[in-house]
C-alpha positions as a printed NumPy array, in Angstrom:
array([[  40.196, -146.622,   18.072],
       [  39.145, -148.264,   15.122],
       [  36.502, -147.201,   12.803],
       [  34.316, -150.426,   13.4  ],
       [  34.527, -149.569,   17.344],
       [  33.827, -146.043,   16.475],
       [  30.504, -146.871,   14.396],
       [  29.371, -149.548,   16.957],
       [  29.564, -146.875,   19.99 ],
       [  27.665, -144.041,   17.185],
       [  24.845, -147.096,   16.662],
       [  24.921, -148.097,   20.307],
       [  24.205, -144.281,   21.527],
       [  21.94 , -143.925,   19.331],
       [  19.909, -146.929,   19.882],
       [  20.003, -146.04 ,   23.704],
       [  18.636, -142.273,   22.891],
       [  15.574, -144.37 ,   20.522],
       [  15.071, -146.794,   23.602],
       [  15.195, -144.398,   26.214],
       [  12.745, -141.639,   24.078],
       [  10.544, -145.   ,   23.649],
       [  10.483, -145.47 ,   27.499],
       [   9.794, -141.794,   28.38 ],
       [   7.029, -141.968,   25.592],
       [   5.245, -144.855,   27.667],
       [   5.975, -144.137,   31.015],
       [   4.143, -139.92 ,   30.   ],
       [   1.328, -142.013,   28.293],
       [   0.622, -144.481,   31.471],
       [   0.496, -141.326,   34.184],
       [  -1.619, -139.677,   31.425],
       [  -4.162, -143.119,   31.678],
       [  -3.835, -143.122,   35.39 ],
       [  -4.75 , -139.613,   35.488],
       [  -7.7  , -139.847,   33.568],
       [  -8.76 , -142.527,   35.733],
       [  -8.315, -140.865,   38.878],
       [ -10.199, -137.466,   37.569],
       [ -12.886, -139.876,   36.268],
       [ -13.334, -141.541,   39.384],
       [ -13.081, -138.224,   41.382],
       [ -15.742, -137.218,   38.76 ],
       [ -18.497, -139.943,   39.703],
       [ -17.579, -139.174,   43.149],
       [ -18.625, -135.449,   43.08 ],
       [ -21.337, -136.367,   40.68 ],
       [ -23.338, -138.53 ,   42.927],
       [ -22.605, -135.666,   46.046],
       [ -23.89 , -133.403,   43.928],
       [ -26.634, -135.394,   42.905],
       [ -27.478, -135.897,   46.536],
       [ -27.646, -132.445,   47.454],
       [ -29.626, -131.262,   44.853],
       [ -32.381, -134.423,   45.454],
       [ -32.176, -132.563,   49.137],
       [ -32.261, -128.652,   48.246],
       [ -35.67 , -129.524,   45.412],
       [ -37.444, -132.053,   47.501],
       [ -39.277, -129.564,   49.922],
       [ -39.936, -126.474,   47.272],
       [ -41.55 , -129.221,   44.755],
       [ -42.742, -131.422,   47.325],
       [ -44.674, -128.159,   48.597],
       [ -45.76 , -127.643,   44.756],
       [ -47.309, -130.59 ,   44.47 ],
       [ -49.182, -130.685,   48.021],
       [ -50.274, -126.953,   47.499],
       [ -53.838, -127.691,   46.052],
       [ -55.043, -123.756,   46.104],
       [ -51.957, -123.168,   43.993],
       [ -52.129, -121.496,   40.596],
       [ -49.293, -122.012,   38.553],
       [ -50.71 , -120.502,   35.399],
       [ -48.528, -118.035,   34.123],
       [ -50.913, -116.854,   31.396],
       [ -52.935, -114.605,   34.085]])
């Protein structure tokens, strides 16, 4: 082989290890995005559930608070 062939296969290897390091970089950063996505979604989801159950389980104890009129809630005595 000749030295110019030589170099142009060193430069063309190495250009494909930049290009493919480039590739991996963006494909790890766009299933990182898509991931974050999906647990924020997933987030809102079990957010509003939760939210739900909660407006559910306090409704009836406060409800019964605030209907109670013989109740003392002073904590002083």
């Amino acid at each position: 082989m000749k030295q110019i062939q030589i170099l142009r296969s060193v430069s063309h290897a190495v250009l494909l290890l930049v290009h493919l390091r480039k590739l991996l970089r963006t494909k790890r950063l766009d299933q990182k995005e898509k991931a974050m996505q999906d647990f924020e979604s997933m987030l809102n989801i079990y957010s509003s559930a939760t939210r739900v159950w909660l407006g559910k389980i306090v409704r009836n104890p406060l409800m019964s608070i605030l209907q109670e009129p013989s109740l003392n809630l002073d904590l002083s005595s």
